[in-house]
N, C-alpha and C positions, 0 to 999 in steps of 0.2 A: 436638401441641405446636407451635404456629403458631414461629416463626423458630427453632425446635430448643430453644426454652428450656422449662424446667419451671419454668409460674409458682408452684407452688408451695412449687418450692426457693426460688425470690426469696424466698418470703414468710415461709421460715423464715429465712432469713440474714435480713430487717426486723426479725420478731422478737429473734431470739439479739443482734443490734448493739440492739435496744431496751431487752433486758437487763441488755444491758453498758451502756446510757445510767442504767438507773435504780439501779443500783450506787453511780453517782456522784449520783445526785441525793438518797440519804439520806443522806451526808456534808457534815463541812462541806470543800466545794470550793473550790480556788480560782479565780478570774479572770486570764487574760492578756489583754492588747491585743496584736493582728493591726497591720498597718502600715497596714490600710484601718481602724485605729480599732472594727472588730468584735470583738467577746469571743470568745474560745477557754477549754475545758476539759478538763481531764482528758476527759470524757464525748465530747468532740466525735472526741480523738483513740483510744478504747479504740474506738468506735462504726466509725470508720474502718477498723483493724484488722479486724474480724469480718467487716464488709464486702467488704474487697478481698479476704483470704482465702478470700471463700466464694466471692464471684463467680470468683475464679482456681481453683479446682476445680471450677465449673458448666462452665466453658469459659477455659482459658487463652489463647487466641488472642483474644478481646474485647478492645480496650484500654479503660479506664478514665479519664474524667476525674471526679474528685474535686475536692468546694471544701479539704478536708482533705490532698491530695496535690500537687506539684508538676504544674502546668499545660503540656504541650507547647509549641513554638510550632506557629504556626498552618500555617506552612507542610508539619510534618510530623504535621499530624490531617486537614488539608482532604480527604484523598482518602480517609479512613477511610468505608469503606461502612455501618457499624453502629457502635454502642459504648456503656459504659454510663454514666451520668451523673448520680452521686451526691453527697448532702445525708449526712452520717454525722449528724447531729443541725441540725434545720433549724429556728428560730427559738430559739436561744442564748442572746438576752434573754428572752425568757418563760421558759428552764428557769432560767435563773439569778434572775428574779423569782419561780421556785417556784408559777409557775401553773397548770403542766403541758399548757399549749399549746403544744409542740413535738412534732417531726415524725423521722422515720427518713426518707428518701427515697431510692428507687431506679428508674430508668428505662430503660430500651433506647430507643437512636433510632435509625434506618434512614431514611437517605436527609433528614436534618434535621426528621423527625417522630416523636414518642413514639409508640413502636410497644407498649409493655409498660411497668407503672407498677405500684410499688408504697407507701404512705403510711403508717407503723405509728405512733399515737398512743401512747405507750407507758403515759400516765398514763392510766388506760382500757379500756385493754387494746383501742383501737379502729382496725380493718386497712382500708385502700382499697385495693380492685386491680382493675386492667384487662389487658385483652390484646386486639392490634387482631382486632376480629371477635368478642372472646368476651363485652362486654358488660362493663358496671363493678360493682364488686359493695361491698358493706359488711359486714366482722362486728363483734362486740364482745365480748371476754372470750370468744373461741372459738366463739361462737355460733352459732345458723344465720344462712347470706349471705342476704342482701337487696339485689334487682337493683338497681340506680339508673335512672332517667332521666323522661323526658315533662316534661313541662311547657309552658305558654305561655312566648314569648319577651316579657321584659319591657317592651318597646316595646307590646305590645299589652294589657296590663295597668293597672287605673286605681291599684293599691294594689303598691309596690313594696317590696322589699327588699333593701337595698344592705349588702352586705358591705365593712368595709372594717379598715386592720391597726390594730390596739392603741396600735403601734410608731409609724406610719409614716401618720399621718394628716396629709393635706397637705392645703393650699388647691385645689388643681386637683381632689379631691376633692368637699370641699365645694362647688365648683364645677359641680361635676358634678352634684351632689345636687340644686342650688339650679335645674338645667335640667331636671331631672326635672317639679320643684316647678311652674318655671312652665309648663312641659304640664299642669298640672291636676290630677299625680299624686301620691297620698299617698305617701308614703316612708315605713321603717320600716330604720331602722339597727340593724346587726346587727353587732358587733365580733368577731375571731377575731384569734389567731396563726398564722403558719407558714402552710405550706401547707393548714391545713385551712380558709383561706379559699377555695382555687380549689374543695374536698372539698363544701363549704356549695353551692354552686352545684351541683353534679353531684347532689346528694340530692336539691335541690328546697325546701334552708332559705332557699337566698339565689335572688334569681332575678336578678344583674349584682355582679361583683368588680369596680371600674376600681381598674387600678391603676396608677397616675400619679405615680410612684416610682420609684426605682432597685432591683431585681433582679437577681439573677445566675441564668444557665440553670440550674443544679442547684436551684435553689430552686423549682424550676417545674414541671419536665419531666415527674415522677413523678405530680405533679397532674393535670397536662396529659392524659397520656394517660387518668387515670379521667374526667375532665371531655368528651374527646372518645367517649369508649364510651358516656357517659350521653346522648348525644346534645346535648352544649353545644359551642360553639365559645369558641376561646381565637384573639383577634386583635390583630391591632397596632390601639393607639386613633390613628383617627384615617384611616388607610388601608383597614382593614377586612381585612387580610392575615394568615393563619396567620403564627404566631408560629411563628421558626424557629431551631433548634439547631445548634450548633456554628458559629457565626461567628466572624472574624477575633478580634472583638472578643463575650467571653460575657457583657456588661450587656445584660440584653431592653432594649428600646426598653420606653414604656408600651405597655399592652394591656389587653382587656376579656378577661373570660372572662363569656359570656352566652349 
């Protein structure tokens, strides 16, 4: 069990917190507004619950940051060696558009890299996980896993496919797209929610996410680390830098995952 965890406990606490998401998603639910203007649900917070509880009997000495839970300051997490860094329900608008592209997300970081990643799709029944060293994997509806990874890096490709959010489509996108274009290269846009945008890249549906947008590290991390076992990198746009966790401040900078 690489850093003493059992991914596979992770993956039943993604499940059981996906459970408790989809409990709330055949009701009719309500909507609150968050102070940043983000939708909250019944789902986001039972999902939470499941989570912190189970991780607090995996290992009670982990701390937790959660988008669902009160946030440290920064001065007493900076020296935290590991910990974990969870989405209890991660694209919020898409469940509350009833599209079912939303996300469970759970991660271990060590040393401000996702070391252990888990993504549970719950409408789907569709699981992403990693573990550093052990390779990125995919099931669906309990199925057998299927490894992730290979591919050409899209720079080297005449026919691309760019991933980008439902949500959260911006001009610096487009932008983006429009520089692809004039290399000579065919584009082929490919829309997702949630984290199963960085997920699309680690399979080999997408081959570049730019995301040129505002994020918060839970929204990422559990991605991250499947995207890094598939052998993709996830970097700051612009500097070419791993994208790194737990800063002062937990808005990512933009970043590519490619």
């Amino acid at each position: 069990m690489p850093h003493g965890i059992d991914i596979e406990e992770v993956k039943r606490i993604a499940c059981a917190a996906g459970a408790a998401v989809l409990e709330v998603y055949g009701t009719e639910f309500s909507v609150e507004t968050k102070d940043d203007e983000s939708p909250l649900t019944e789902a986001d917070r039972r999902s939470n619950v499941v989570i912190l509880e189970g991780l607090a009997r995996l290992d009670p000495a982990i701390p937790v940051i959660s988008e669902e839970a009160r946030t440290l300051p920064y001065e007493e997490r900076c020296g935290w060696e590991r910990f974990w860094l969870v989405d209890p329900l991660d694209g919020t608008k898409e469940f509350v558009k009833r599209n079912g592209e939303f996300t469970v997300n759970i991660a271990l970081v060590r040393g401000g890299t996702p070391v252990l990643g888990v993504v549970y799709q719950p409408v789907g029944g569709h699981l992403h996980w990693a573990v550093e060293g052990g390779g990125a994997w995919k099931s669906s509806e309990g199925g057998t896993p299927r490894r992730l990874g290979g591919g050409a890096h899209y720079s080297t490709k005449d026919e691309v496919v760019v991933v980008a959010s439902r949500s959260h489509l911006t001009d610096e996108v487009r932008g983006f797209v429009a520089g692809l274009e004039s290399q000579g290269k065919r584009v082929e846009f490919l829309s997702a929610g949630s984290s199963l945008k960085l997920c699309l890249v680690a399979e080999g549906a997408a081959d570049v996410y730019p995301r040129l947008g505002p994020t918060m590290e839970w929204d990422t991390a559990a991605a991250h680390a499947v995207a890094i076992e598939a052998g993709r990198r996830v970097v700051e746009y612009g500097t070419g830098e791993p994208l790194r966790y737990n800063k002062a401040d937990l808005l990512n900078p933009h970043f590519l995952v490619e």
